[in-house]
N, C-alpha and C positions, 0 to 999 in steps of 0.2 A: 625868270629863272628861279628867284628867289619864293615867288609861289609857287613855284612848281615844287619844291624842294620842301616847303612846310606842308603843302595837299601829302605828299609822299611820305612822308615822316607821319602826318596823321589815319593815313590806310594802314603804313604799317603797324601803328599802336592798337587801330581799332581790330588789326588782324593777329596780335598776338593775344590783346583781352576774349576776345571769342576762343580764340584757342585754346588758352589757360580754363575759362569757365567748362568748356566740352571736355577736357581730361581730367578738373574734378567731377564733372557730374557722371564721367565711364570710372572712375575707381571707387567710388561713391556707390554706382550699382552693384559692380565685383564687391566689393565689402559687405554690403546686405547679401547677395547672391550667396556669399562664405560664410558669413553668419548663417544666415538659412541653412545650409549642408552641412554646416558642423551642430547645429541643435539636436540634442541628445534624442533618441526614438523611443516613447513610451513603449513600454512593453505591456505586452497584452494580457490582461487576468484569464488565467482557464481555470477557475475553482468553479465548481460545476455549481451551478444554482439549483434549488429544489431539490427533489429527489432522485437516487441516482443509482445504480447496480453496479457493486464488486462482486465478478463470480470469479472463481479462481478454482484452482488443480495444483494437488500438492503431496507429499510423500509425510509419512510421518519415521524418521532415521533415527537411530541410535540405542536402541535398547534389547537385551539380550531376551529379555524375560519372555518375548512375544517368538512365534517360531517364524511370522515373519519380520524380516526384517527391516525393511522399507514401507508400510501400509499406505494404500489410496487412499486418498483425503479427495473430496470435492466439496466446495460450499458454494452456497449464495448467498449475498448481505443485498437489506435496501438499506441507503442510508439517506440521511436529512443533514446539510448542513446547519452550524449554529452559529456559526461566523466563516468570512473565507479562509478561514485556517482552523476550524475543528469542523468535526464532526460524527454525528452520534444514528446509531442503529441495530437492525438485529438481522436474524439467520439463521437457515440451518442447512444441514449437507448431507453426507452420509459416508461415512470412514468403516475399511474392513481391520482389524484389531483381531483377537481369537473369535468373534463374531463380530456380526455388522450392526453397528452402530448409527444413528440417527443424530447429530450433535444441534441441539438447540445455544446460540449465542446470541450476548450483547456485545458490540461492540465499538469502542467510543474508539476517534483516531487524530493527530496534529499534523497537520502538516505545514511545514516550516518556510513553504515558498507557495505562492499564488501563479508563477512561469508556469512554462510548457515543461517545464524537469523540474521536480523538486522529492526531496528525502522526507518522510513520516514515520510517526512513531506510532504505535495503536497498543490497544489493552483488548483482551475479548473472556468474556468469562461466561459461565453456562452450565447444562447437563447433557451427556450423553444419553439417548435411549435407548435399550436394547430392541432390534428384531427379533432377536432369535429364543426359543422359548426350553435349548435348552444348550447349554456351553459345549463345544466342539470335543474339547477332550478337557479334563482337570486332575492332577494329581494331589490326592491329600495323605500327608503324611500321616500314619497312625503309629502305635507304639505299643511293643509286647511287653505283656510284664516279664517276660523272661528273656534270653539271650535269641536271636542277635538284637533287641532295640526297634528301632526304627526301621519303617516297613513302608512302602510306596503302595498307594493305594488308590484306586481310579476308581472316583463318583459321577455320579450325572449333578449337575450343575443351574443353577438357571437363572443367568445372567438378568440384573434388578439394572444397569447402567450406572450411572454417576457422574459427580462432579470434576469440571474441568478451568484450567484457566492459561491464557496464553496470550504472555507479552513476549512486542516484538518491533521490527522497524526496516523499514523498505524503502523505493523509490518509486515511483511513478513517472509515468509521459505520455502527455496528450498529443494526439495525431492529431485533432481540431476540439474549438471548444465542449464538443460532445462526446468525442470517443478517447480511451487512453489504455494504456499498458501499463500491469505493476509490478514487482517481484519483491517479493518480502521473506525474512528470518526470523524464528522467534522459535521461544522456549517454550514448549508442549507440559503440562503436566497434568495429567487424568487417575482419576482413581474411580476403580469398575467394581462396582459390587456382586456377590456372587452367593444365591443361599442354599446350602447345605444343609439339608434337615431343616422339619419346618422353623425350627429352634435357631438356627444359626447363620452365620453369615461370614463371608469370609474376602479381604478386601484385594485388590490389585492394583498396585501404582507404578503405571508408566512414566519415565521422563524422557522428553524427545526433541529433537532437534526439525522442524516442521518448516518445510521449503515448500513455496508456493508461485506459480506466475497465473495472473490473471489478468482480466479485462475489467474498464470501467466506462459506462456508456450512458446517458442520458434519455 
């Protein structure tokens, strides 16, 4: 009896040690398992490598002086990244203003995140060219030497273009590492030259508030 009684006391022991070692080695895999599904998830670079295309569509708002008052803008930029957060290139488009214009740019741009969503800032500066070989309508003001003064007075024109420059800052979002959506705002300022008589020249400067959405694609 009394062997029987020690064999029984020794099953039991050897069947609580096995025990014991099988429920730490199951919370032991739960624990790695939860380690593993709590590890933070890299998030994926979409700064586009090489060279890449912003075409965009955009209104050029806010200025009285033009009779219209919203003008189409369209450009196209190629650009070259110089690290995953700038980038530098050029373009041109073609904007209607009192005639149509041709816009030759540089432009250099930051962008502040490498994600699928991130905000940038851009610089673009340049010259307008003119198509048209003679201005739409232009008033120049002359002067009597006698009463009444000042007199309204319509010449033909023939728009030379000119310089422009236009900071700004937008968002982007890539649908996959190769295609993406932008919209950006920024400050328009162009100055269109105009010659009157072979002698002279006479200057026009727009300031505009220039809304844009486009596409970015690889």
């Amino acid at each position: 009896m009394k062997k029987h009684a020690i064999l029984l006391l020794s099953l039991l022991s050897l069947f609580n040690g096995a025990f014991a070692q099988d429920q730490t080695t199951r919370n032991t895999a739960n624990h790695d398992s939860l380690t593993l599904n709590q590890a933070p998830k890299t998030e994926m670079n979409y700064s586009l490598p090489g060279l890449y295309n912003v075409t965009t569509i955009g209104i050029l708002s806010g200025s009285s002086q033009n009779r219209q008052a919203a003008p189409f803008s369209f450009q196209s930029l190629l650009m070259y990244p110089l690290t995953s957060h700038m980038a530098l290139g050029g373009g041109l488009g073609v904007e209607f203003l009192e005639e149509t214009y041709i816009p030759i740019v540089a432009d250099f741009r930051y962008y502040l995140r490498t994600s699928r969503f991130s905000p940038f800032a851009f610089v673009q500066a340049g010259y307008s060219l003119s198509t048209s070989k003679k201005a739409n309508e232009y008033v120049i003001y002359d002067y009597y030497s006698y009463w009444p003064g000042y007199y309204p007075q319509y010449e033909d024109l023939k728009p030379l273009g000119g310089f422009l420059i236009n900071p700004g800052f937008g968002v982007k979002h890539m649908f996959n590492p190769d295609f993406g959506f932008e919209i950006s705002f920024s400050y328009r300022y162009q100055r269109l030259n105009y010659e009157y008589l072979p002698t002279n020249r006479i200057e026009a400067n727009y300031n505009r508030l220039n809304i844009r959405l486009g596409i970015l694609f690889h």
